[in-house]
VMD Tcl script that draws the C-alpha trace (Angstrom):
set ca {
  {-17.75 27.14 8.50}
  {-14.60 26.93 6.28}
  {-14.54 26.92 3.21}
  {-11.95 24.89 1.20}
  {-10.75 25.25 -2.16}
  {-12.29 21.96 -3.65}
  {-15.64 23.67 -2.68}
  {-16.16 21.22 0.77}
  {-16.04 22.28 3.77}
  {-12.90 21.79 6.43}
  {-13.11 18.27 8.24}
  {-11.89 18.08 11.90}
  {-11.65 14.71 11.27}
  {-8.31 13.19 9.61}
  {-8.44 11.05 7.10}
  {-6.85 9.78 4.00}
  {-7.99 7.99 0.69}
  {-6.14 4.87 0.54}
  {-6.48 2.35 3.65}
  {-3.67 0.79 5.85}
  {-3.74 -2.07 3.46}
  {-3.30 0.47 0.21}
  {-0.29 1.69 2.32}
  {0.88 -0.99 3.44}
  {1.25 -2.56 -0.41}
  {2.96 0.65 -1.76}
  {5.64 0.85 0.92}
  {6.75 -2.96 -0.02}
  {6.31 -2.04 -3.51}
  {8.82 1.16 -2.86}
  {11.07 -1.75 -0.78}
  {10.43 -5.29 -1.47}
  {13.07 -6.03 1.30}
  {11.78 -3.83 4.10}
  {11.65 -4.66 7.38}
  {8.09 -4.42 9.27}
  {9.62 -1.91 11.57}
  {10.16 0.16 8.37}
  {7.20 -0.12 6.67}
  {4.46 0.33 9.72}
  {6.84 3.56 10.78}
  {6.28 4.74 6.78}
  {2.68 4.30 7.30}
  {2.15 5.47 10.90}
  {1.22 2.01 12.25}
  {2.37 -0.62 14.91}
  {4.29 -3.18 13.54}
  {1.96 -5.90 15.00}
  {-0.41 -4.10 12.73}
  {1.70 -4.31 9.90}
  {2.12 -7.89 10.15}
  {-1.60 -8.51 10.32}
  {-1.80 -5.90 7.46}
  {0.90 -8.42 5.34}
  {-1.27 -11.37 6.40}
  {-3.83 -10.33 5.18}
  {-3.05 -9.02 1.97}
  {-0.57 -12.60 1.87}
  {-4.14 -14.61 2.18}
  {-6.07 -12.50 -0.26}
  {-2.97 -13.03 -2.86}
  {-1.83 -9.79 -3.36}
  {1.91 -10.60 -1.91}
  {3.99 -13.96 -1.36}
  {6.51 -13.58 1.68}
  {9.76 -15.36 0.65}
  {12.15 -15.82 3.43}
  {15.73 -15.15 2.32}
  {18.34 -15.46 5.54}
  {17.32 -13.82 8.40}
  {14.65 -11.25 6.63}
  {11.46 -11.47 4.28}
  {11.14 -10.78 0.92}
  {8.29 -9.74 -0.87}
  {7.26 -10.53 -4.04}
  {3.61 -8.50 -5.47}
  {0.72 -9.66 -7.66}
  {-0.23 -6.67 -9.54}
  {-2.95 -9.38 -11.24}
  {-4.75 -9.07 -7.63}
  {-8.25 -7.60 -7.94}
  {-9.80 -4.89 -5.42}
  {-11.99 -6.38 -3.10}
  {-14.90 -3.88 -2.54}
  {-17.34 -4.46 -5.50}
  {-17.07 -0.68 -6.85}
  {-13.47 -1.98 -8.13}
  {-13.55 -5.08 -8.40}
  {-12.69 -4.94 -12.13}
  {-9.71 -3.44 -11.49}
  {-6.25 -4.82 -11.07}
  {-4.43 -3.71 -8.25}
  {-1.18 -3.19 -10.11}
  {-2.97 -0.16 -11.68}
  {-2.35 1.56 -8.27}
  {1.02 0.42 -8.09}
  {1.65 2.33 -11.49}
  {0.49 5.38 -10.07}
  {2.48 5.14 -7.44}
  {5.49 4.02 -9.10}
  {8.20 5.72 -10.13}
  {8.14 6.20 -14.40}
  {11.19 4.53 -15.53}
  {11.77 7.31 -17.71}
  {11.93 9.37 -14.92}
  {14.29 7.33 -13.25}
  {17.04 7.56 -16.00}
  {16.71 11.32 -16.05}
}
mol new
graphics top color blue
foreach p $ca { graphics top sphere $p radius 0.5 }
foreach p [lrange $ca 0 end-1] q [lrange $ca 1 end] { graphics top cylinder $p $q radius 0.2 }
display resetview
Protein backbone atom coordinates (compact mmCIF):
# COMPACT_ATOMS: atom_id res chain seq x y z
CA UNK A 1 0.00 0.00 0.00
CA UNK A 2 1.16 3.62 -0.72
CA UNK A 3 1.23 5.92 1.30
CA UNK A 4 0.50 9.58 0.29
CA UNK A 5 1.39 12.69 1.84
CA UNK A 6 -2.21 13.82 2.91
CA UNK A 7 -2.07 10.57 5.04
CA UNK A 8 -4.58 8.42 2.36
CA UNK A 9 -3.62 5.96 0.57
CA UNK A 10 -2.81 6.03 -3.50
CA UNK A 11 -6.13 5.59 -5.62
CA UNK A 12 -5.87 3.67 -8.95
CA UNK A 13 -8.82 5.27 -9.70
CA UNK A 14 -8.78 8.96 -11.30
CA UNK A 15 -10.73 11.37 -10.16
CA UNK A 16 -11.17 15.00 -9.53
CA UNK A 17 -13.21 17.29 -7.06
CA UNK A 18 -15.27 19.43 -9.15
CA UNK A 19 -17.76 17.65 -11.75
CA UNK A 20 -18.05 18.19 -15.60
CA UNK A 21 -20.64 20.74 -14.80
CA UNK A 22 -18.08 22.67 -12.16
CA UNK A 23 -15.76 22.58 -15.26
CA UNK A 24 -17.73 23.24 -17.60
CA UNK A 25 -18.94 26.77 -15.73
CA UNK A 26 -15.27 27.87 -15.03
CA UNK A 27 -14.03 27.45 -18.59
CA UNK A 28 -17.01 29.93 -19.84
CA UNK A 29 -16.29 31.98 -16.93
CA UNK A 30 -12.35 32.08 -18.12
CA UNK A 31 -14.10 32.75 -21.91
CA UNK A 32 -17.58 33.91 -22.06
CA UNK A 33 -17.20 33.67 -25.94
CA UNK A 34 -15.79 30.18 -26.29
CA UNK A 35 -16.66 27.91 -28.65
CA UNK A 36 -17.97 24.28 -27.43
CA UNK A 37 -15.08 22.78 -29.27
CA UNK A 38 -12.92 24.87 -26.87
CA UNK A 39 -14.37 24.42 -23.80
CA UNK A 40 -15.16 20.36 -23.86
CA UNK A 41 -11.25 20.08 -25.22
CA UNK A 42 -10.34 22.35 -21.81
CA UNK A 43 -12.24 19.92 -19.84
CA UNK A 44 -11.47 16.59 -21.55
CA UNK A 45 -15.03 16.04 -22.86
CA UNK A 46 -16.99 15.54 -26.21
CA UNK A 47 -18.49 18.46 -27.35
CA UNK A 48 -21.97 16.76 -27.55
CA UNK A 49 -21.27 16.48 -23.89
CA UNK A 50 -20.54 19.92 -23.48
CA UNK A 51 -23.62 21.03 -25.00
CA UNK A 52 -25.73 18.84 -22.77
CA UNK A 53 -23.38 20.08 -19.93
CA UNK A 54 -24.51 24.01 -21.09
CA UNK A 55 -28.11 22.78 -21.21
CA UNK A 56 -28.22 21.83 -18.34
CA UNK A 57 -26.64 24.30 -16.33
CA UNK A 58 -28.86 26.92 -19.01
CA UNK A 59 -32.18 25.12 -17.39
CA UNK A 60 -31.02 25.13 -13.81
CA UNK A 61 -30.17 29.10 -14.33
CA UNK A 62 -26.74 29.20 -13.80
CA UNK A 63 -25.94 30.63 -17.56
CA UNK A 64 -28.14 32.47 -20.34
CA UNK A 65 -26.80 31.63 -23.98
CA UNK A 66 -27.05 34.87 -26.02
CA UNK A 67 -26.53 34.40 -29.64
CA UNK A 68 -24.41 37.19 -31.13
CA UNK A 69 -23.66 36.48 -35.16
CA UNK A 70 -22.65 33.26 -35.90
CA UNK A 71 -21.39 32.21 -32.14
CA UNK A 72 -22.87 32.08 -28.46
CA UNK A 73 -22.31 34.17 -25.78
CA UNK A 74 -22.53 33.47 -22.33
CA UNK A 75 -23.61 35.43 -19.73
CA UNK A 76 -23.26 33.68 -15.70
CA UNK A 77 -25.48 33.90 -12.61
CA UNK A 78 -23.11 33.84 -9.81
CA UNK A 79 -26.68 34.24 -7.63
CA UNK A 80 -27.21 30.39 -8.75
CA UNK A 81 -27.33 28.08 -5.72
CA UNK A 82 -25.56 24.47 -5.56
CA UNK A 83 -27.87 21.87 -6.07
CA UNK A 84 -26.81 18.96 -3.73
CA UNK A 85 -28.30 19.85 -0.26
CA UNK A 86 -24.72 19.91 1.59
CA UNK A 87 -24.38 23.41 -0.38
CA UNK A 88 -27.24 24.48 -1.06
CA UNK A 89 -26.68 27.71 0.89
CA UNK A 90 -24.08 28.61 -1.11
CA UNK A 91 -23.91 30.79 -4.15
CA UNK A 92 -22.20 29.48 -6.95
CA UNK A 93 -20.34 32.67 -7.75
CA UNK A 94 -18.30 31.87 -4.58
CA UNK A 95 -16.53 29.21 -6.79
CA UNK A 96 -16.17 31.45 -9.53
CA UNK A 97 -14.12 33.79 -7.11
CA UNK A 98 -11.85 31.15 -6.37
CA UNK A 99 -11.29 30.47 -9.56
CA UNK A 100 -11.03 33.86 -10.82
CA UNK A 101 -8.33 35.75 -11.47
CA UNK A 102 -7.84 38.75 -8.41
CA UNK A 103 -8.07 41.92 -10.22
CA UNK A 104 -5.26 43.07 -8.33
CA UNK A 105 -3.37 40.50 -9.70
CA UNK A 106 -4.27 41.28 -13.03
CA UNK A 107 -2.87 44.92 -12.97
CA UNK A 108 0.41 43.65 -11.60
Amino acid sequence: MTVMATGGTASTRNWTFLTNHGHVLLAIARNPTARLRDVADEVGVTERAAQAIVADLEAGGYLRRTRVGRRNEYTLNPSGHFRHPAEADRQVGALLALFSPDPADAES
